[in-house]
C-alpha positions, 0 to 999 in steps of 0.5 A: 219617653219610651216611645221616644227611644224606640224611634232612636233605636229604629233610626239606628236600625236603618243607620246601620243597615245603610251603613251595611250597604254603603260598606258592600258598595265600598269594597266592591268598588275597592276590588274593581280599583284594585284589579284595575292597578293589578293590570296596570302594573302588569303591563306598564314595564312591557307596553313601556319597552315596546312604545320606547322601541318603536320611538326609535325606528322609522315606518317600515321598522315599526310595521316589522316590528309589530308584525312580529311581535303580534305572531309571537306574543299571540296579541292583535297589536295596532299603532294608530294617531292619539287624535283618532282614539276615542279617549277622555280628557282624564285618559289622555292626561294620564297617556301624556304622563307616560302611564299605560292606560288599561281599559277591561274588556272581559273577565280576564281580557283587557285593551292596553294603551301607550303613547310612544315616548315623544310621539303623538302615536298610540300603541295598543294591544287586545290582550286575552289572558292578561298574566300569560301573554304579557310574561311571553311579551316581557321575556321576548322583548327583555331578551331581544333587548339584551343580547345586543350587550357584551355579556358581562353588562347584561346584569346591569342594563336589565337593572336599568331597565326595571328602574326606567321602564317600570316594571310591575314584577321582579327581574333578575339574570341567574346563572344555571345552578342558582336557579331552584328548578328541578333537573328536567326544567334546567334541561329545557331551559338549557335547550332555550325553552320557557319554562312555567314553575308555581312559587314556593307558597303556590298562590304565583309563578316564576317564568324561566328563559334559557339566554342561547349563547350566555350563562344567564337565565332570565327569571321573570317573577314571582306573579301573583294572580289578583285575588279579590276580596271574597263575598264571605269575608266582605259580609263577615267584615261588615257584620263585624263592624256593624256589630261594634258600631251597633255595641257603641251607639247602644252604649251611648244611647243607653247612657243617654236614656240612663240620664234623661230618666233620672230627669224624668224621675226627679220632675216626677218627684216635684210634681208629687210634692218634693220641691227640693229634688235636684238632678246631677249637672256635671257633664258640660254637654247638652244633657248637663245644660238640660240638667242645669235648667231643670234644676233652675226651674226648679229652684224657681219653682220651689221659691215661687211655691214658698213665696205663695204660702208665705203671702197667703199665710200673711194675708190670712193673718193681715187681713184677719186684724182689719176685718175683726175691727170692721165687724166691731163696728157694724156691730157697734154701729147697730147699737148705737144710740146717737149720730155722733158715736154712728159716725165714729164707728162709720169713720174707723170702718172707712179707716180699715177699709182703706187699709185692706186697700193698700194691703191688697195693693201692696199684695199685688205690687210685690207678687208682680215684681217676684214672679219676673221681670216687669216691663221696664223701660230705662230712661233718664231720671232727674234726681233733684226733681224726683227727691223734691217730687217725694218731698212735696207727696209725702210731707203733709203726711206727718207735719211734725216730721220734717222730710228735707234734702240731705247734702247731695254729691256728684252733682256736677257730673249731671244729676241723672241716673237710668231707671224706670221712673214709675218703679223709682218713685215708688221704691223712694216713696216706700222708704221715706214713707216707712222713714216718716213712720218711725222718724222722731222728727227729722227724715233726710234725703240725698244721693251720691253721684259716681261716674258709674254708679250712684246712690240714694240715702234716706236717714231718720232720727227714729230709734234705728234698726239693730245690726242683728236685723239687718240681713231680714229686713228686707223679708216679706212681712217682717217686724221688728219687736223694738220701737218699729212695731205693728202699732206704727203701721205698715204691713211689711211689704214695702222694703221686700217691694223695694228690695225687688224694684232695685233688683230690677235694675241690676243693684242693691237695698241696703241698711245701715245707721245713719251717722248725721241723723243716729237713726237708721239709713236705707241705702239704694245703689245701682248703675247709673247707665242699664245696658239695655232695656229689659222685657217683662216675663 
């Protein structure tokens, strides 16, 4: 068992370091879709303002107005047919859906894309430093925009702005003195200068353009740089988890091993002896049904163990009583003096030696049918001709016992049960034998018939079978001290062989007092259809 759990602590050795990788790979894979939204997001709002603007000019405007803005932005820009661009079909469905299309070029360097809105055109831009030029794109073009608007509706196109065109940062027209810009900055701004001022936490910066002719400054920002995850904080979330995925594994395979060793303990307690050690099956899980079988082959084991001893004890002591007699004989038959006294002797020895022949049968019926399942092959069984078959075997037997059919009922509904004849017969033969045995004069056989069910009665007019013995009658070797004794015959099998039979055939022996005749009565019940046919073991 210990080399079994190595393998599964190897096995969750490799586990975790695949999950290692895969987590690696995974992060990575998250900081390259995250730069990607990063850029996206940042030139959606301008790229957006500048494809709409060209939608609105004709050919000569939108050549102007490329021109400029390619010298001012410092951004080769290019305004080409989609048809002609060598995009996929996930890239052009996302152009239609009015998004920007961002394709990385270099470390900080990417290729910017935009359909002009209504257009089958393609607006594209090589942008080198993809922070800095877009916030001089952004502040050019929001400007150029809202200068054509009186300047107390400034405020409220730049909102229209933002909400329409997208912009991936925060924009907002302060007045002069609301800024939080030190004295030389606002001079500069003041002078329509663009100034560049980290944030308060020092991980962003704020874009300032002074408005000429208005009191309004245009703040473009806070932009945060995209920070990836870095590698330590990747390898330290990874040992983190594999630590506690490792922790929970072990702790259930410990527990999986703390429970198959109970199992294996108690299986080496049975093979030294100790048939009664049994295991906790509590859990419903598949070491709780593992438990459950091993304590049913175990159980099984320990009755078969005992039903061993039981026969050999019975046999040695059955046997003991024939072969005693047989010993007396050959010793009588050798100081016999005449023929007719030889062949008395010869005559009680060929007695013993038939009767050690039906004990070692009877042995080895029960034994079969203890240890598992017969073959049993159910088919219909006519009970008028069974019981009359009995009758016919058995009668001459005892001929001052009369064996006779009893009042049958049910009849009518066919009188047929399911059963394997072989195993019926000789269950039926064995009670009215040991009726025949006991009986005074009289045995009676009957059955009754139900829709489901049905039953075999065999009543004697012996001196029955007192309440008390009941329950053990059925035992292997079992005498009563009553009237039924030892000098009657028998060995003690039949009713145990019996017992088994009906077992086999999903029903029940039973005892009782038979209320016609005042002996006793043995009962057989049992379904009148099996449900399928039952393979031996």
């Amino acid at each position: 068992m210990n080399s079994i759990f190595l393998r599964i602590y190897g096995g969750m050795l490799a586990a975790l370091v695949l999950v290692a990788v895969l987590g690696v790979l995974s992060l990575h894979l998250l900081n390259e879709v995250r730069a990607g939204q990063y850029r996206e997001r940042l030139a959606h709002g301008t790229f957006t303002l500048m494809a709409d603007n060209l939608a609105l000019m004709n050919g000569v405007e939108r050549t102007r107005a490329l021109a400029i803005w390619e010298r001012l932005l410092g951004i080769p820009l290019d305004l080409q047919p989609i048809e002609q661009a060598a995009l996929d079909g996930s890239q052009r469905s996302q152009l239609q859906r009015g998004q920007v299309l961002v394709e990385r070029t270099g470390p900080h360097a990417a290729k910017v894309m935009r359909q002009v809105r209504g257009q089958s055109l393609l607006l594209t831009g090589e942008v080198q430093q993809i922070s800095e030029q877009l916030a001089r794109a952004t502040i050019y073009l929001l400007v150029d925009e809202l200068v054509r608007y009186p300047v107390g509706e400034q405020p409220r196109r730049l909102e229209a702005l933002k909400q329409d065109k997208g912009f991936g940062f925060e924009l907002r027209l302060l007045g002069l003195g609301e800024t939080d810009m030190d004295d030389d900055q606002r001079r500069r701004v003041d002078e329509g200068d663009t100034v560049m001022a980290l944030g308060k936490d020092g991980d962003s910066i704020r874009v300032f353009a002074g408005m000429v002719g208005t009191p309004w400054v245009l703040e473009v920002g806070p932009l945060y740089q995209m920070n990836p995850y870095p590698p330590q904080m990747l390898v330290l979330i990874a040992a983190l988890g594999l630590c506690l995925i490792g922790l929970i594994v072990y702790l259930l395979v410990r527990q999986l091993e703390w429970r198959l060793s109970g199992l294996e303990a108690a299986a080496t307690q049975i093979a030294q002896g100790s048939l009664d050690t049994r295991v906790e099956a509590d859990d419903a899980d598949s070491v709780g049904r593992l438990a459950e079988a091993f304590n049913g082959m175990a159980e099984h084991l320990q009755r078969s163990l005992t039903i061993q001893r039981e026969l050999v004890r019975a046999v040695s002591h059955e046997l003991r009583t024939p072969v005693a007699r047989l010993r007396f004989g050959l010793e009588m038959i050798a100081s016999a003096s005449s023929e007719p006294a030889r062949e008395k002797y010869l005559a009680g020895m060929d007695n013993d030696i038939q009767d050690l022949d039906k004990l070692v049968d009877e042995m080895l019926t029960y034994a079969r049918l203890e240890q598992g399942a017969p073959a049993l092959h159910f088919e219909r069984v006519d009970l008028d001709a069974l019981l009359d078959q009995v009758i016919e075997e058995l009668s001459p037997l005892r001929r001052e016992v009369r064996v006779v059919r009893g009042p049958c009922q049910g009849s009518e509904l066919g009188a047929w049960v399911e059963a394997e004849p072989r195993y019926l017969h000789r269950a039926l033969q064995n009670l009215v034998s040991n009726a025949m045995r006991h009986a005074e004069g009289q045995v009676a056989l009957s059955y009754h018939l139900g829709q489901e069910r049905c039953r075999i009665d065999v009543e004697d007019d012996g001196p029955g079978i007192p309440e008390t013995e009941w329950g053990r009658i059925f035992t292997p070797f079992t005498r009563l001290d009553n009237s039924r004794t030892r000098a009657s015959g028998g060995h003690g099998l039949g009713l145990s062989i019996v017992r088994r039979i009906i077992y086999w055939h999903e029903g029940r022996a039973l005892v009782g007092k038979s209320e016609r005749l005042g002996g006793a009565c043995f009962s057989l019940s049992w379904p009148r259809e099996q449900e399928q046919e039952q393979a031996g073991s």
